[in-house]
C-alpha positions as CSV (number, residue, x, y, z in Angstrom):
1,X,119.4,74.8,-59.3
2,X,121.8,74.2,-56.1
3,X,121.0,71.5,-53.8
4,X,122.5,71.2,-50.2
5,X,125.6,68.3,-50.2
6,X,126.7,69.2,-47.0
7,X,126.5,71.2,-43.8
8,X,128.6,73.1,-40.9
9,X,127.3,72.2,-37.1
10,X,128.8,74.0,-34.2
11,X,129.8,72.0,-30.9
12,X,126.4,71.7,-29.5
13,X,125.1,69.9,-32.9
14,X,123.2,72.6,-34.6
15,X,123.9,73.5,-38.0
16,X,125.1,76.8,-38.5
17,X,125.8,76.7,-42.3
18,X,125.2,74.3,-45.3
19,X,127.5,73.8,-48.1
20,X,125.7,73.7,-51.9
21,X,126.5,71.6,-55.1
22,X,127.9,75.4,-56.4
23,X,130.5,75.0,-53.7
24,X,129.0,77.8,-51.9
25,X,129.2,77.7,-47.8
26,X,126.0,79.6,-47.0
27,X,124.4,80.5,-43.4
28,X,121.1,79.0,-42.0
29,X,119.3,82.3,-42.7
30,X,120.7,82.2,-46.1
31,X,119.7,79.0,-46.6
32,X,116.1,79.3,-45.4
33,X,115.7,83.0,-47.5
34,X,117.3,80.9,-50.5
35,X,114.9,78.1,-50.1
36,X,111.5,80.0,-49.7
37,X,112.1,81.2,-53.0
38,X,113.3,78.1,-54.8
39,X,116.7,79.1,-55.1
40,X,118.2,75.7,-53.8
41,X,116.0,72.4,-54.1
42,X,115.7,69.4,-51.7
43,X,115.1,71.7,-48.5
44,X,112.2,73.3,-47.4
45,X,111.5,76.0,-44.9
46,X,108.4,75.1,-42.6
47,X,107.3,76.5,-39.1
48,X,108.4,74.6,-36.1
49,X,106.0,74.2,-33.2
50,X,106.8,77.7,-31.1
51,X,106.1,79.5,-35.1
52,X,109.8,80.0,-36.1
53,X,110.8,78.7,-39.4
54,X,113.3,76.3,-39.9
55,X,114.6,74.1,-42.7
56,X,114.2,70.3,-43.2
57,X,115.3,68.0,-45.9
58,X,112.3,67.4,-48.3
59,X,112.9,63.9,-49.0
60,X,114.5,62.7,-45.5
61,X,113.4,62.6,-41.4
62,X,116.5,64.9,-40.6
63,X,119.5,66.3,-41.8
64,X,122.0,63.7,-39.8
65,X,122.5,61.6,-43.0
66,X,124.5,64.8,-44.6
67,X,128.2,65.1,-44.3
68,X,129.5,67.4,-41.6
69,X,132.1,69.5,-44.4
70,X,135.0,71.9,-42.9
């Protein structure tokens, strides 16, 4: 199993990619598909508060503690 080591955010802040333990760079929507499924561990894919899903870190608040990777 992959987990997420690092991520991509674009100049506003969001994250627009996450980078695995495979050395894979994968898209959000990659990442959430990947993660409903159990493809990569330690994220999760939840429903915000307008319905949409979105990832977060199982074990952490946020994802600000992961390494902004080029």
């Amino acid at each position: 199993m992959e987990t997420v080591v690092g991520l991509h955010r674009n100049h506003f802040g969001d994250i627009i990619s996450f980078v695995t333990s495979g050395g894979r760079v994968i898209s959000y929507q990659k990442a959430l598909m990947e993660a409903s499924v159990g493809v990569i561990q330690g994220i999760q894919a939840a429903e915000d508060h307008d319905g949409k899903l979105v990832l977060n870190p199982e074990q952490e608040q946020s994802f600000d503690h992961y390494p902004n990777l080029f």
